[in-house]
N, C-alpha and C positions, 0 to 999 in steps of 0.2 A: 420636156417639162412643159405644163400646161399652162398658158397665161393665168389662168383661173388662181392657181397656186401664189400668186403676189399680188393678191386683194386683198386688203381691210376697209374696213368702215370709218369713212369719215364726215361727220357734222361738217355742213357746208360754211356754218358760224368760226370754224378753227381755220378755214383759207385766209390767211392777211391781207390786208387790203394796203396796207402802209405799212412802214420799217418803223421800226421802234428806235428811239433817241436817247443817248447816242449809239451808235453803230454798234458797242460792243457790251450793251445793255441784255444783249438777248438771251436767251437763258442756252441751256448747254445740257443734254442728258449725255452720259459717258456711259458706253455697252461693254460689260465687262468680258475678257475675254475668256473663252470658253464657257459665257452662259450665266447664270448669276441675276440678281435685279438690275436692273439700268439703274445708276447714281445722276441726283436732281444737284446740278452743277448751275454758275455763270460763262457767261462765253469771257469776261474777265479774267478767269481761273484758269486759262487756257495755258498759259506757263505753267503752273503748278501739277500739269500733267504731263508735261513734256523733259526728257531731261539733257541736260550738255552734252552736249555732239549731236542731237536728233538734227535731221535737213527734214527743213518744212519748204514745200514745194508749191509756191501760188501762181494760178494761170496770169500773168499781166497783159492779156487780149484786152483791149478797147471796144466798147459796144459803141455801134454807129447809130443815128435817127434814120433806120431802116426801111420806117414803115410810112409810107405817101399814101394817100386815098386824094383822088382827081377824078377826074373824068374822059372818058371816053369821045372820039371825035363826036360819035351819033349824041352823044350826051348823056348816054350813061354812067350810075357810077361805078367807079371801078376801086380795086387797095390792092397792092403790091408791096411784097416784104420782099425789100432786096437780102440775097443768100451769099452769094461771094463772085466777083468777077469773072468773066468769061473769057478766055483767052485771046487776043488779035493784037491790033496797030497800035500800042503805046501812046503813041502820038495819036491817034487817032479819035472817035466818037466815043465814050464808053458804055462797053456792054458788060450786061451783069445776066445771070443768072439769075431769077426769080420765082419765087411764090407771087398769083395773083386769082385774086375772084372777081366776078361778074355776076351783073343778072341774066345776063347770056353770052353764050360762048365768045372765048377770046381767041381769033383767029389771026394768022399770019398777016403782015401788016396793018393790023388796027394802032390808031393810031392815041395815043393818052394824050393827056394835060394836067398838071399837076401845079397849078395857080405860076404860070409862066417857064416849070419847068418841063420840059416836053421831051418823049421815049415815043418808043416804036417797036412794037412785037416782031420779032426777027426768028423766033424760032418755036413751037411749041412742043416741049420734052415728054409732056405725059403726067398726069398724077398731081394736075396744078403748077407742076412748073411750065416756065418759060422762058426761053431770053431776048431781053429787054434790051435796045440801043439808045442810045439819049442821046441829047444835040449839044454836048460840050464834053470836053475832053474829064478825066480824071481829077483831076485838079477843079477845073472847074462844077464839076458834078457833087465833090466833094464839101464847096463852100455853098452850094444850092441844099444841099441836104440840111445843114445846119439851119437854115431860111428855113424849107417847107415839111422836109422831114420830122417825124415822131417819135417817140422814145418807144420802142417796140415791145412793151409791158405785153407780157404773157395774158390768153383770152379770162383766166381764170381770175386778173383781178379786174374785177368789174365797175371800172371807171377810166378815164379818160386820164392819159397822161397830164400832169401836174409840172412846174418849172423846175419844181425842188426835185423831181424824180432825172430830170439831166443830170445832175451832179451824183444825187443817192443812187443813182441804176449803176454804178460804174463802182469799183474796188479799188480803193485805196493806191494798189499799183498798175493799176490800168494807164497803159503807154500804147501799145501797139494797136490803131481803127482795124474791125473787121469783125467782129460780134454782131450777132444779131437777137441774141439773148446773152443776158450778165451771168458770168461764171460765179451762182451764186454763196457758194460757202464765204468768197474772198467778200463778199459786202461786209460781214462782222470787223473785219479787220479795222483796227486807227493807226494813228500812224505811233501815238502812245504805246500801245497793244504790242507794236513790231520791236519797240524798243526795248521794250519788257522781255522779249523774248530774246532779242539779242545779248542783254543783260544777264539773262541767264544759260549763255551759251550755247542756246539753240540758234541754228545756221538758216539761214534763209536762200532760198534761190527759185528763181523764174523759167516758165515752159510759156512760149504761149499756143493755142488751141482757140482758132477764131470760130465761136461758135455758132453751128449752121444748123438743117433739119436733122442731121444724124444724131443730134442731142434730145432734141425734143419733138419729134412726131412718135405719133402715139402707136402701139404694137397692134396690129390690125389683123395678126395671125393669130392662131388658135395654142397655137406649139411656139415657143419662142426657138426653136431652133430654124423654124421658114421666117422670121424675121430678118430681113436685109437693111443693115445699117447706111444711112449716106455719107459718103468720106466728106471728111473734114481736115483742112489745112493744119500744119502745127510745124513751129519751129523748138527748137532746144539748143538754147545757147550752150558753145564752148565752154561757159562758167562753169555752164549747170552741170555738164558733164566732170567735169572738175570735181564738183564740190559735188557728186553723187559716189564718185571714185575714191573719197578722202573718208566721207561717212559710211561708207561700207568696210572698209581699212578699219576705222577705228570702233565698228562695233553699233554708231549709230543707226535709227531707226530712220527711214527715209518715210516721212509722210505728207500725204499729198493734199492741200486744199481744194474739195472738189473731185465731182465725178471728171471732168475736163481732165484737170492735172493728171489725174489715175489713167485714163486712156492713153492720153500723151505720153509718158513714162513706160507704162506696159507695150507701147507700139515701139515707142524707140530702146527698149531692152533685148538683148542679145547676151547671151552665153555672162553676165553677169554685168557687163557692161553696157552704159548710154551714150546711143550715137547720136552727136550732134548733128548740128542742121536742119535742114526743111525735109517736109516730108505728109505724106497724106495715109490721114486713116481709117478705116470703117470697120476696125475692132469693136465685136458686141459682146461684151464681161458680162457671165450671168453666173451659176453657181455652177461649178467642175472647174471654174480658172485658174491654172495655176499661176501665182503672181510671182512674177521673174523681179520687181523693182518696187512694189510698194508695202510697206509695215504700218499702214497706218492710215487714215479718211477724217478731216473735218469735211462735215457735211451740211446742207439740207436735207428738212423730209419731204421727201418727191411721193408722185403722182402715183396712185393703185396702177398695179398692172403696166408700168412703166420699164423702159428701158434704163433709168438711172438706178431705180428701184431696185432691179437685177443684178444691176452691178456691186450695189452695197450687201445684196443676202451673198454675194459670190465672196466677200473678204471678212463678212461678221457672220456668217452664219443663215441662213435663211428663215430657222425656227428662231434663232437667237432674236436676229434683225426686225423681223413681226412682232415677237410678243415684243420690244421696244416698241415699236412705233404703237403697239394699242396700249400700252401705259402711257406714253406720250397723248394720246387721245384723252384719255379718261382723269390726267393731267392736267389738261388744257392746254397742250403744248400752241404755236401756230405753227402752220403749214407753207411749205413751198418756199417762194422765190424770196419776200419780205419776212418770212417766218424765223421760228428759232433754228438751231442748232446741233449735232449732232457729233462725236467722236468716237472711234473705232480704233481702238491701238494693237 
């Protein structure tokens, strides 16, 4: 399949710049299945789609202040997005994994500064990565972050993190640090919204998928099948396996918040069942998937030519999924990360 084939047009005026107040304010197009007009819904309405017994499935990953810009010993600048820890000494320095640029080459042992907190390139991977050692352990590292660290807002909205966006980058049940972008369908969520849905018998239950580059770098092949995804960490609680086991039993539709949720679920599906525990995945869902665990997608509208994008025409359709998303244009729907809403049942 040709990248080419999951492009639409989109007015650079519909990218969101900010969330909309309050969280579950945002509008909601519902794609009907097998085809049909998309229906102009509230993301309020979101019970009134769903019915008793469904298990609705939200990533609760934690996004960390990922993103430092320091400096260089020579004094250059430098921005490093931490990705996910590097394996070694517990006790010891921590190292991480990283995205980092320069105005020239970052080579083995150069040394950073990050307004007192200081790292040390220990290794270069290739393709902008690298990994990064710092002068305090984990714990420590982690209470520096909060200090100099940035809310790691995607390059698309073009402005400078904001105080309100620490608390609004994050999902309602966000518990577990380790994101490096917000698993964004779960921002619509309130905590009103959850109750609404438990009221009406719909189940809830948590994955989490701490989100790294295999989410969001861009498909730089021509052919989405030479596309190689980066693994990503993810656990699935003993609950959740539970309560995927009990809504299959009784006929429920398991649906997942989130292209996240949807990987997680589909990586850890087997022979009908979800195996709990930790686990890593660089599962790339595009259309021919067949879905072992998912009936269902609250969404964002992601990126042309996108790896999320592939995922959503693989469970709604690919002709279906487009023509939504160009009535969503001509709509005025917004876009992406702070944008509106979507549903796939």
């Amino acid at each position: 399949m040709e990248v080419s084939e999951l492009d639409f047009t989109l007015p650079e005026e519909l990218i969101a710049q900010a969330p909309v107040e309050p969280r579950d304010a945002s509008r909601l197009l519902v794609l009907p299945r097998g085809g049909g007009a998309p229906v102009h819904r509230r993301f309020t309405e979101l019970p009134d789609l769903l019915a008793p017994g469904d298990l609705l499935v939200l990533n609760d990953s934690r996004v960390i202040p990922a993103r430092l810009i320091g400096r260089k010993e020579s004094g250059g600048k430098v921005e490093v997005l931490l990705v996910e820890p590097a394996q070694g000494d517990a006790a010891g320095p921590a190292r991480w994994h990283a995205m980092a640029q320069a105005s020239k080459p970052i080579r083995v042992g150069t040394r950073l500064d990050f307004d007192g907190l200081r790292a040390e390139v220990t290794g270069v991977e290739g393709d902008g990565f690298y990994e990064v050692r710092f002068d305090r352990d984990e714990p420590g590292l982690a209470a520096e972050l909060e200090r100099v660290g940035r809310v790691p807002l995607p390059p698309y909205i073009r402005r400078d993190p904001e105080v309100a966006d620490r608390e609004r980058y994050q999902t309602v049940v966000a518990r577990w640090p380790g994101s490096v972008a917000a698993p964004t369908a779960g921002l619509h969520f309130t905590a009103g919204l959850l109750e609404r849905l438990a009221s009406r018998g719909v189940e809830r239950a948590t994955v989490t998928l701490h989100v790294g580059p295999g989410t969001f770098l861009p498909v730089r092949a021509s052919r989405l099948e030479d596309h190689r995804m980066h693994s990503e960490r993810y656990e699935v609680p003993e609950a959740t396996a539970v309560a995927f086991a009990a809504a299959r039993r009784r006929g429920g539709r398991v649906v997942a918040v989130g292209t996240t949720a949807v990987r997680t679920l589909e990586s850890a599906c087997s022979g009908g069942e979800l195996s709990p525990g930790p686990g890593r995945t660089d599962i790339f869902i595009r259309p021919g998937h067949l879905f072992r665990a998912v009936n269902g997608l609250v969404t964002n509208f992601h990126l042309p030519r996108s790896t999320l994008l592939a995922l959503v025409c693989a469970l709604g359709g690919q002709e279906n999924v487009l023509g939504a998303y160009r009535k969503a244009v001509a709509a005025r729907y917004r876009f992406f990360t702070y944008g509106d809403s979507m549903v796939i049942l």
